[in-house]
C-alpha positions as CSV (number, residue, x, y, z in Angstrom):
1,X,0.0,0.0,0.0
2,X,1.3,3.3,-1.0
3,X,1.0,5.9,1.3
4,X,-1.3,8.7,0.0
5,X,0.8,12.2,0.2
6,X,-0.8,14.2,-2.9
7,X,-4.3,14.7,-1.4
8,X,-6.3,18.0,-1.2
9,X,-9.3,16.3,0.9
10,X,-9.9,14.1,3.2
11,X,-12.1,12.5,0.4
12,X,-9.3,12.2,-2.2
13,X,-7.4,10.9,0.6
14,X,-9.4,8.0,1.6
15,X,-10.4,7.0,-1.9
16,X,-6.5,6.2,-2.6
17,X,-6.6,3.4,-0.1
18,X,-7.6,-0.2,-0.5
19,X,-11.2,-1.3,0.0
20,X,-10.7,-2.6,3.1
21,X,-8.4,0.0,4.7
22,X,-10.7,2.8,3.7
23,X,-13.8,1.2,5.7
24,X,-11.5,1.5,8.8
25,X,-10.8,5.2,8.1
26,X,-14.6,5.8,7.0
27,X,-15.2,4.4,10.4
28,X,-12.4,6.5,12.5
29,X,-13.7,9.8,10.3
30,X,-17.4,9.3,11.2
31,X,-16.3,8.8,15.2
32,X,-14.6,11.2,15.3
33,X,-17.4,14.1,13.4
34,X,-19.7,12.4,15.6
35,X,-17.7,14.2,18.8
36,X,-16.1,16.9,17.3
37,X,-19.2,18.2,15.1
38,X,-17.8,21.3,15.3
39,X,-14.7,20.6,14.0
40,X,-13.3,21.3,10.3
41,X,-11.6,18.6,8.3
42,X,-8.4,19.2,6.2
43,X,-5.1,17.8,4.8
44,X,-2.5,19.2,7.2
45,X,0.8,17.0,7.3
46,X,-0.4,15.5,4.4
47,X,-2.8,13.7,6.3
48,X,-6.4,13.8,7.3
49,X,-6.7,16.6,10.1
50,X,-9.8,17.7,11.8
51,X,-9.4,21.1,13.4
52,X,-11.2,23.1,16.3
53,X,-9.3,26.2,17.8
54,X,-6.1,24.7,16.7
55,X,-5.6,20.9,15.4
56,X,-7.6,18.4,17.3
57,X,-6.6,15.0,15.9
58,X,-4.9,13.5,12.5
59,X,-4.9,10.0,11.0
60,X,-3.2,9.0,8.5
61,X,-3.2,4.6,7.0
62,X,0.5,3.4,6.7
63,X,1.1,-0.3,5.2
64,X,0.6,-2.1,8.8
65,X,-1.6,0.1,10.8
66,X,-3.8,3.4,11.1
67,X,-1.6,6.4,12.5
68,X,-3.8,8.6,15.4
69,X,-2.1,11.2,16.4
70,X,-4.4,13.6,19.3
71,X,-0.8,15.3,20.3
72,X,1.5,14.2,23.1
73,X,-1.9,16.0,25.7
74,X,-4.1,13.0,24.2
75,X,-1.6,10.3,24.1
76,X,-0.3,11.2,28.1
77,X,-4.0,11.1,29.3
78,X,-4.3,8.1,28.3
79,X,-1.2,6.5,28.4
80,X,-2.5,3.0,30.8
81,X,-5.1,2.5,28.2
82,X,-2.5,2.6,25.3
83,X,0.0,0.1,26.6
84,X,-0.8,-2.7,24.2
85,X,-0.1,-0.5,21.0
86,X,2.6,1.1,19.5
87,X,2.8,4.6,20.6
88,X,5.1,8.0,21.0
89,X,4.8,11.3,22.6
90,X,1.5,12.4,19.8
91,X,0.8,9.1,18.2
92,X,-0.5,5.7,18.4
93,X,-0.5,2.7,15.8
94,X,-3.7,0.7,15.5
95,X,-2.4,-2.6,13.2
96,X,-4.6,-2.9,10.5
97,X,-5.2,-6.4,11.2
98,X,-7.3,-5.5,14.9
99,X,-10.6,-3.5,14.7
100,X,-10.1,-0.2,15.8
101,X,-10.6,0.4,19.8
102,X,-13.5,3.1,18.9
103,X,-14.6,3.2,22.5
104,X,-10.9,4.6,23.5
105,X,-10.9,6.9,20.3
106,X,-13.8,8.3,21.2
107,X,-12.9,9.5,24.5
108,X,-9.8,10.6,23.3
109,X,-11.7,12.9,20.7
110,X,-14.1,14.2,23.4
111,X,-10.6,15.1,26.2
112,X,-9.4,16.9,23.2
113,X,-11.9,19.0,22.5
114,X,-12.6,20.0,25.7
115,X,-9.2,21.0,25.8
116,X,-9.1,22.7,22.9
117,X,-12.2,24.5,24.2
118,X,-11.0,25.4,27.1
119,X,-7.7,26.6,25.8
120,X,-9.4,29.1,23.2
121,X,-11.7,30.4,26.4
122,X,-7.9,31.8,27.9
């Protein structure tokens, strides 16, 4: 799987993976509108970004898993629950062959909104 680094939407960006990979990042792209409905989507990074006061999340597929990167805020708070995956200061790996922990990801979206929130309220 090539990864997709000429897209101008999220769209464009999906439709250049397999059938199979793009289902996952249909699914990770509805979560996370369903939390952040307030949010704006663009390519930033070359990479799916949703935006609120500042970037809230990104995603990007690679060849053996779905990137997530909430920044290092997102990763930290939830450091215990990440253990079992592949993770750095802003990102996580979710291998491609393991549904997606949608549960976690969506409390992940909700901590940062409310943190981008409260950081445009200062």
């Amino acid at each position: 799987m090539k990864i997709n680094e000429g897209s101008r939407s999220v769209e464009e960006y999906i439709s250049a993976f397999p059938q199979d990979v793009q289902m996952k990042l249909n699914a990770l792209r509805k979560l996370i509108r369903k939390w952040a409905p307030d949010a704006t989507e663009k390519i930033s990074y070359q990479m799916p970004t949703f935006y609120l006061h500042g970037n809230l999340v990104h995603f990007a597929a690679h060849p053996k898993h779905i990137g997530f990167y909430p920044t290092p805020s997102g990763i930290a708070n939830f450091k215990e629950e990440l253990f079992s995956y592949k993770h750095a200061k802003g990102s996580v790996q979710f291998p491609l062959d393991e549904p997606l922990p949608m549960e976690l990801i969506a409390r992940i979206v909700r901590f940062r909104v409310e943190e981008n929130l409260s950081e445009a309220k200062r």
